[in-house]
C-alpha positions in Angstrom: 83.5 126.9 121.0 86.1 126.6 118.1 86.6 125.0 115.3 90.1 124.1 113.3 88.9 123.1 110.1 91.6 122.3 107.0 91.1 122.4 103.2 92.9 119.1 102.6 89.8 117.3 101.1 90.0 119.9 97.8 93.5 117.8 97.7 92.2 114.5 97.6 91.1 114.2 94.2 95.0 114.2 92.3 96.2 112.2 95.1 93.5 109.7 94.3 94.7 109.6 90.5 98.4 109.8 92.0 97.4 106.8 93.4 95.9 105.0 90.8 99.4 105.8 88.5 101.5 104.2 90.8 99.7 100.9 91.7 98.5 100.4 88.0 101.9 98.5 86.8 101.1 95.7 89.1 98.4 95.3 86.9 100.7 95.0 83.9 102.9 92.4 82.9 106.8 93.8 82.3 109.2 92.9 79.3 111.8 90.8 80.6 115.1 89.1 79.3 115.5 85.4 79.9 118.1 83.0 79.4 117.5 79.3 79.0 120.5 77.0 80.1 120.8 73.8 78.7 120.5 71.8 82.0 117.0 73.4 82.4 117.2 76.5 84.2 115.9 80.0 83.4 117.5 83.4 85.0 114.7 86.3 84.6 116.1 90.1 84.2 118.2 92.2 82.3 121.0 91.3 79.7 124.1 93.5 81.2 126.8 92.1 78.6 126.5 89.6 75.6 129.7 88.1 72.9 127.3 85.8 71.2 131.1 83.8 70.4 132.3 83.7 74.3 129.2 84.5 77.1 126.1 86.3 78.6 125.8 88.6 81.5 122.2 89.0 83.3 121.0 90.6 86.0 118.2 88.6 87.8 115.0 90.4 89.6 116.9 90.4 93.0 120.0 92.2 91.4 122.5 89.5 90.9 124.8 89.0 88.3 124.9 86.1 86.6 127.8 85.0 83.9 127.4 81.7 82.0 128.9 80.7 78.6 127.5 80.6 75.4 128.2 76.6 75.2 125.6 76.6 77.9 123.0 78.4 77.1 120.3 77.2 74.8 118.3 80.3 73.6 118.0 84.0 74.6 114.3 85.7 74.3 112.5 88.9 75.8 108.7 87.8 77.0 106.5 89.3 79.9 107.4 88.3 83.2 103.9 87.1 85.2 104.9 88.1 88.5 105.6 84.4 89.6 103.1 82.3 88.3 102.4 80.3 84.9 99.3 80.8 83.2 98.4 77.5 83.9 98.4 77.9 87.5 94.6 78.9 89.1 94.4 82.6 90.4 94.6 82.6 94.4 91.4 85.2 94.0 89.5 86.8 97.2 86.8 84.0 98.0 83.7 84.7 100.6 84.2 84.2 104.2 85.3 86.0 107.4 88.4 88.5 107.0 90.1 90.0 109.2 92.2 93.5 108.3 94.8 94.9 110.3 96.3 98.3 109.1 98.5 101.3 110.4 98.1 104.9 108.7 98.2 108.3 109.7 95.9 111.4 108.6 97.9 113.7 107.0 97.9 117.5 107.2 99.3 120.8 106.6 102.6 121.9 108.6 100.6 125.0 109.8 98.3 122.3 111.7 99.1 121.8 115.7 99.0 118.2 114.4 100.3 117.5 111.3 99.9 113.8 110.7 97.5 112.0 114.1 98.7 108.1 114.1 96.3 105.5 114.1 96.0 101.6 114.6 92.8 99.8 113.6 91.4 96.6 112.7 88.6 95.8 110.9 86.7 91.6 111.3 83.8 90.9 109.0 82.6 88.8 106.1 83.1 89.6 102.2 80.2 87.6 99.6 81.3 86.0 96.7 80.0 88.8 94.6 82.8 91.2 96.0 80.7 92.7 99.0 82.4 92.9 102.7 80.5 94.2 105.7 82.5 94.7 109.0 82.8 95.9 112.4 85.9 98.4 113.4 88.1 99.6 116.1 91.5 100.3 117.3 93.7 103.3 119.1 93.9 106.9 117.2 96.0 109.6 118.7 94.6 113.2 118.1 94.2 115.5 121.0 94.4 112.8 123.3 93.8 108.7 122.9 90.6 107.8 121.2 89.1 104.4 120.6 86.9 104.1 117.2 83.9 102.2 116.9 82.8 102.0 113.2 80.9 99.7 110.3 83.4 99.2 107.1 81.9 98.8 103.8 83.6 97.9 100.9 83.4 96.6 97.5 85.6 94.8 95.0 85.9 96.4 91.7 87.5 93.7 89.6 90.4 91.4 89.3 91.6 88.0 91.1 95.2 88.9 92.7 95.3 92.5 92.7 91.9 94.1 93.5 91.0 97.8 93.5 88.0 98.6 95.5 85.7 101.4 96.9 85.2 101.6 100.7 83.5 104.1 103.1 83.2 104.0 107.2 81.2 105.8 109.9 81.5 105.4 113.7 82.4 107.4 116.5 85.2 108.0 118.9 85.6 107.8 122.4 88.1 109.4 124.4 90.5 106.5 126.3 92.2 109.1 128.5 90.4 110.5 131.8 89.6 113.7 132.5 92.5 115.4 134.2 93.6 118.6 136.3 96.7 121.4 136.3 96.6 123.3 138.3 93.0 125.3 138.8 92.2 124.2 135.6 90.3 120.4 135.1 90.1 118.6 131.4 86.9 116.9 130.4 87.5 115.2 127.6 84.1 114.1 124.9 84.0 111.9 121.7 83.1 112.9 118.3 81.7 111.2 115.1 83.9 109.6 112.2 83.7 109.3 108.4 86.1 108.2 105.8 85.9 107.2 102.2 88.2 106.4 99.7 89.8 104.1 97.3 92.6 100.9 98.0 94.0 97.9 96.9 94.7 94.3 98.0 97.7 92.6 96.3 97.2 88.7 97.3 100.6 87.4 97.7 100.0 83.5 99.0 97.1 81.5 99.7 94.6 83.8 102.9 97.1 86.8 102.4 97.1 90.0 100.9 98.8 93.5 101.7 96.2 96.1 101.6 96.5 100.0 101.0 94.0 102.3 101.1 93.9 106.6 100.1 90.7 107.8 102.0 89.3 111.2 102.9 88.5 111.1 106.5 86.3 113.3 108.7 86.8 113.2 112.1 85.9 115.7 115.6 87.3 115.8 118.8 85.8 118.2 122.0 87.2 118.9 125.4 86.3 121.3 127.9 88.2 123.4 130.2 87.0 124.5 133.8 88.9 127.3 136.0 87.9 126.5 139.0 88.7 130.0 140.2 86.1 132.0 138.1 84.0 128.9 137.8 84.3 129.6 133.8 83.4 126.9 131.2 85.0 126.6 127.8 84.3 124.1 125.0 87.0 123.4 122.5 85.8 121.2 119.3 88.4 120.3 116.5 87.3 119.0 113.3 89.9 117.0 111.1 89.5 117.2 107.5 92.1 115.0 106.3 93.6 112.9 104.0 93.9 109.2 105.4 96.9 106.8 104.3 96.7 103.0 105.4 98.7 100.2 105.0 98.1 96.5 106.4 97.1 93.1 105.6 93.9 91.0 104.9 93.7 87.2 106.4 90.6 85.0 104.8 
């Protein structure tokens, strides 16, 4: 028997806090310049050009330019910028219920690995509680060695927030090979499952009303085993390989 084992978990840690620096400014609210017109309107973004005696230039969020006269414009300020809603409007928030989570990701390795980065689709149904607890059932396609199908239970738990939530999350399962065994020449394929852990970190961003885009940084065990049978010998071999990885997911959550 052999094993391929990796030492990408001792990574995981800075690419957790890598992580955490780049999803943080959503958090935030930004600076922004604003011009108020005088029939009512308001252009968010960046002041380009200003002649307080003759016009304004701005460039909006989306990256248009904008050019209106000073005769039209009623005031000029710099405030935060609350990511599209007033403060009097209610937080959309992550309620209890069913959920359903559909993400794609890949487990990413070392170039020296005979695969570098295994693709995998998965989907996860189950119910959060209103006090930030989900419980689910998991399974989908993953393509190591050959096509597996993963059976798991999700856990997860909301850490804080309304609209953008950061959370802790572990699974366990196991996976079973979808391909059937197989022959070249004098030499047949059996192919077995293997157990399946991940844990890690993500976020949900809730966009509109029973939406959110979720992404998630995990470290993910998983094995994998064939064996190999020369007919002509009558020899057996048993071939196990054991992915320590880093997992990367992106999807979306429907409530």
């Amino acid at each position: 028997m052999k094993n391929h084992r990796s030492i990408i978990f001792k990574k995981s840690i800075p690419l957790i806090f890598l992580m955490i620096v780049v999803v943080s400014p959503l958090l935030l609210a930004q600076e922004t310049d604003h011009v108020y017109l005088k029939s009512g309107s308001v252009i968010r973004g960046k002041i380009v050009e200003i002649e307080l005696a003759d016009h304004v230039k701005i460039e909006d969020m989306c990256g248009n330019i904008w050019y209106y006269k000073i005769t039209d414009v009623e005031k000029i300020t710099s405030e935060p910028f609350e990511s599209g809603f007033s403060k009097d409007q209610e937080p959309l928030d992550f309620g209890a219920g069913f959920v359903n989570m559909t993400s794609i990701g890949c487990l990413a390795g070392s170039s020296h690995n005979s695969q570098v980065a295994p693709f995998s689709l998965l989907m996860v149904n189950g119910y959060r509680s209103s006090d930030g607890f989900f419980t689910g059932i998991g399974t989908g396609i993953e393509f190591f060695s050959t096509n597996y199908l993963p059976l798991f239970l999700d856990l997860r738990y909301d850490l804080f927030g309304t609209d953008v939530v950061p959370y802790v999350m572990a699974k366990g399962g196991y996976g079973l090979p979808l391909s059937s065994d197989r022959s070249e020449y004098d030499i047949s394929y059996e192919y077995s499952g293997g157990f399946l852990f991940g844990t890690g970190i993500g976020l949900k961003i809730r966009t509109r009303n029973h939406f959110a885009w979720d992404i998630e940084l995990l470290y993910r065990y998983q094995e994998t085993s064939y064996k190999e049978l020369y007919e002509w010998n009558n020899q057996e071999y048993e071939y196990t390989d054991i992915f320590n990885r880093i997992e990367i997911r992106l999807g979306f959550y429907i409530d």
